[in-house]
C-alpha positions as CSV (number, residue, x, y, z in Angstrom):
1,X,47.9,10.4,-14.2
2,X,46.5,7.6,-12.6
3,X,45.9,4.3,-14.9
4,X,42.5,3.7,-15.0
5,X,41.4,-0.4,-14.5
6,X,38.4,0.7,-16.9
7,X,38.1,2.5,-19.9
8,X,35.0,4.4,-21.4
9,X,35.2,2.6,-24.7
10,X,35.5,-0.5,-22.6
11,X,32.4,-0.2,-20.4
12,X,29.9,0.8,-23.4
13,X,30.6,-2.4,-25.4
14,X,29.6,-4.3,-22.2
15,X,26.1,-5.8,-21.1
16,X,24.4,-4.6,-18.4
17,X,24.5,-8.3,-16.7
18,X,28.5,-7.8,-17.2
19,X,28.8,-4.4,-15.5
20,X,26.6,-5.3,-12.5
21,X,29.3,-8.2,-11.6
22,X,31.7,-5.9,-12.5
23,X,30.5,-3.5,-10.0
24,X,29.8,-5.8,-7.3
25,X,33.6,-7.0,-7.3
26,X,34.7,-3.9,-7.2
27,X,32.4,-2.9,-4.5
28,X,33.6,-6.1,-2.7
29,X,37.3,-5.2,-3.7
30,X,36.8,-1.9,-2.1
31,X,35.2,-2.8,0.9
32,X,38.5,-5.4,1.6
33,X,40.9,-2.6,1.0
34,X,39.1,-0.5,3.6
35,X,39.2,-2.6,6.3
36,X,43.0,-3.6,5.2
37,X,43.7,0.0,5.8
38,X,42.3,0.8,8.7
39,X,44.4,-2.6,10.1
40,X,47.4,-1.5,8.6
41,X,48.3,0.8,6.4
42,X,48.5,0.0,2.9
43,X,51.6,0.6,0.9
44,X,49.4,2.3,-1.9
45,X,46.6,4.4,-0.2
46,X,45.5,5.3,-3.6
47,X,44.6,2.4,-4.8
48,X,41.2,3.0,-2.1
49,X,40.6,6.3,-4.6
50,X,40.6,4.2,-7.7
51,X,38.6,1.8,-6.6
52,X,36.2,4.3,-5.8
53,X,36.3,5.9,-8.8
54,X,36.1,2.8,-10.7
55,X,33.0,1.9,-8.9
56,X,32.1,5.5,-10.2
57,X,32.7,4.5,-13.8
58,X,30.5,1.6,-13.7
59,X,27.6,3.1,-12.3
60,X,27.7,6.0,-14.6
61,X,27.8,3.3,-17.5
62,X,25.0,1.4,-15.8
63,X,22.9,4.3,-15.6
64,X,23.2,5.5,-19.2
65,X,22.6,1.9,-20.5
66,X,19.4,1.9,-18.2
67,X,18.1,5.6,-19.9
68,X,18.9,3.9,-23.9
69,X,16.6,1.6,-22.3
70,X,13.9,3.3,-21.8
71,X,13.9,5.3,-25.0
């Protein structure tokens, strides 16, 4: 299994003014690794599929804090 940079328990004790940055450096993150890759390849093309599912994470977390929000 893949180690995940984020955990669930992690991401729910979190504000949602800590995710967003969170999510924008990964976003930023992922958008380096990209265009690393398409330069050269990199020596751990998973790490793109992490990132991506990191990003993932975050957003789900941001979304669920956003619905306890409005209830």
């Amino acid at each position: 299994m893949a180690n995940n940079k984020y955990t669930t328990l992690e991401l729910e004790g979190l504000s949602s003014n800590e995710l967003f940055t969170m999510l924008t450096e990964e976003q930023t993150d992922y958008k380096k690794l990209k265009f690393a890759h398409k330069i050269t390849p990199l020596e751990n093309p998973n790490l793109l599929k992490e990132t991506r599912r990191n990003i993932a994470r975050l957003k789900t977390q941001l979304r669920a804090k956003e619905l306890a929000e409005q209830n």
